[in-house]
N, C-alpha and C positions, 0 to 999 in steps of 0.2 A: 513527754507527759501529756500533750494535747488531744492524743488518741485517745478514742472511745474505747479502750477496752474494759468487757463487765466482768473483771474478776470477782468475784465475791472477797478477795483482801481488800481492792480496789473501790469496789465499793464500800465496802465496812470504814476506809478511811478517811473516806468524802462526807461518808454519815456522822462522823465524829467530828472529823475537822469543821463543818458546817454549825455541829453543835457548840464546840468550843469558841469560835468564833463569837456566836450569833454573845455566849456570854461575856465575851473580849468587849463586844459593841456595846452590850448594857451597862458594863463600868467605864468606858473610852465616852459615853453621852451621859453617862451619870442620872442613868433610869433609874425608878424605884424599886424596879423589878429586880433590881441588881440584890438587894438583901433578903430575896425569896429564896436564890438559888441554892440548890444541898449542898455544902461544903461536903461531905463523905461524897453524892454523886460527882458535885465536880473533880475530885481527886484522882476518884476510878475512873470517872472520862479521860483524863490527864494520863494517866499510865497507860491508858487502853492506847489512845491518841501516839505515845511515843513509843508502843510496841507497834504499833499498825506500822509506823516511820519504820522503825527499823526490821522488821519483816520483811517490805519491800523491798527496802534501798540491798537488804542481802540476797536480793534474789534479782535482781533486775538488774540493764547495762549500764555503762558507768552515766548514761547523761540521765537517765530516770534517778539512779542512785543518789548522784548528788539532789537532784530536784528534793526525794528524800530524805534526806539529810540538813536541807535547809529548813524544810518544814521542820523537822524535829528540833532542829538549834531554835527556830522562833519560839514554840512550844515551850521546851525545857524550861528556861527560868519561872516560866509563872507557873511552881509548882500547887499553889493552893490559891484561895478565895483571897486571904488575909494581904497578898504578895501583889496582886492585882488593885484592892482596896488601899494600900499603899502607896500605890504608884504613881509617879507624876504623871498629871493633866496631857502633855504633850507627849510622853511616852506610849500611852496608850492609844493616844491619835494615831502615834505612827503605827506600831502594831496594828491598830485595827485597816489601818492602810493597805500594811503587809498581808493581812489575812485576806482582803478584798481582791490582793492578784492572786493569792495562792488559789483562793476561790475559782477565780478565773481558770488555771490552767490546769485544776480537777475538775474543769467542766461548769461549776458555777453553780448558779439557786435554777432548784427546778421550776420551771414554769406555774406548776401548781403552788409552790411558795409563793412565788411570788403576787401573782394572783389571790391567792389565800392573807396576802398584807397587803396588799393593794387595790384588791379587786371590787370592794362596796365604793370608794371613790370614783373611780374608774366606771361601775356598773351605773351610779347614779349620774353622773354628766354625761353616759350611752345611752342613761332614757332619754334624758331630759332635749338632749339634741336629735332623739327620735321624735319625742312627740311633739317638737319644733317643727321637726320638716313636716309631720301629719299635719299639722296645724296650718302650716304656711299654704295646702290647698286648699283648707277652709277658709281661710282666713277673712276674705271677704264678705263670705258667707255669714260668718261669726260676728265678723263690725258691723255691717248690715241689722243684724238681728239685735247686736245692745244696742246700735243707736237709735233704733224703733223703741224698743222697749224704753229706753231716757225719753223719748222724746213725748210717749206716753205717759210716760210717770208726768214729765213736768207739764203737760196739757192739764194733766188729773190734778198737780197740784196747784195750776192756774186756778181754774170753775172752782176748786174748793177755797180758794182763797177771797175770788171775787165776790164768788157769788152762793155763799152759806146756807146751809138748813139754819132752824130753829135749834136743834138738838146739837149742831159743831156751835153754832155760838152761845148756846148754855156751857159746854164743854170749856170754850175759852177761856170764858167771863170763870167759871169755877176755879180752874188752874189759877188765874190771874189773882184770883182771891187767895188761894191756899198758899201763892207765892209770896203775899205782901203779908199775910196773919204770919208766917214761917219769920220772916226780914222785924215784923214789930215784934215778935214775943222774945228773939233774939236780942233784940236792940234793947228791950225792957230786963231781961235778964242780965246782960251786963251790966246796967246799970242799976 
């Protein structure tokens, strides 16, 4: 069952088993997502899923067949939504267990799945440790230049502190006022 081959049954059953799965995992993690899914689609997935089993498993040699045959036995009992929504906590662990190898040996999640649930994660820590290393040839360049500019600023805000116009110390002396009228009219109001 490891071989590539694209039968179109073959395919059709990896398409299914993938889906049915993907909803085995939404009840086995007890997602929210779990009480969106169509109980009519899921059913018809479910029947499609164990004719696609048994399609194969009658056409293929006996160690494909049995491969098919296991799939179908896992399948079979969780006939509807309601049977799954029932089911104990570590049941479905296992199951969803079982479906992760069966995964595996129809070949597995396509690339572009996986990427498509992984891939904004994944894309943002690929910038972010790009424009690290860009960074890291500037880098000098870049300290250099803010610690001019700090060192600017606090020269600027020395002279303006030392040594003041008329117009910054009318500015101060105003604040200073509007701050102590704000602190009395408070203090007079609660009291």
């Amino acid at each position: 069952m490891r071989r590539r081959e694209c039968s179109p049954e073959k395919i059709a059953l990896r398409r299914r088993f993938s889906r049915w799965a993907a909803i085995v995992e939404l009840f086995a993690r007890g997602r929210p997502a779990r009480k969106r899914v169509d109980p009519r689609a899921y059913v018809t997935l479910h029947r499609e899923l164990i004719a696609s089993c048994r399609v194969l498993a009658a056409s293929a040699n006996e160690v494909e067949a049995a491969s098919y045959r296991y799939l179908e036995d896992l399948a079979q009992p969780w006939l509807d939504l309601a049977v799954l929504d029932r089911a104990d906590h570590d049941i479905l662990f296992d199951l969803l267990i079982r479906c992760k190898h069966v995964q595996a040996q129809l070949g597995g999640r396509s690339w572009i799945r996986v990427l498509r649930a992984r891939g904004t994660p994944v894309f943002l820590g690929a910038s972010f440790l790009a424009i690290m290393l860009l960074c890291m040839g500037h880098f000098s360049v870049v300290l250099s230049t803010m610690l001019d500019r700090a060192r600017n600023w606090s020269d600027d805000l020395y002279i303006r502190v030392n040594h003041p116009t008329d117009l910054e110390w009318l500015f101060v002396v105003g604040l200073v006022l509007v701050v102590v009228s704000i602190y009395a009219i408070s203090r007079i109001a609660r009291s």
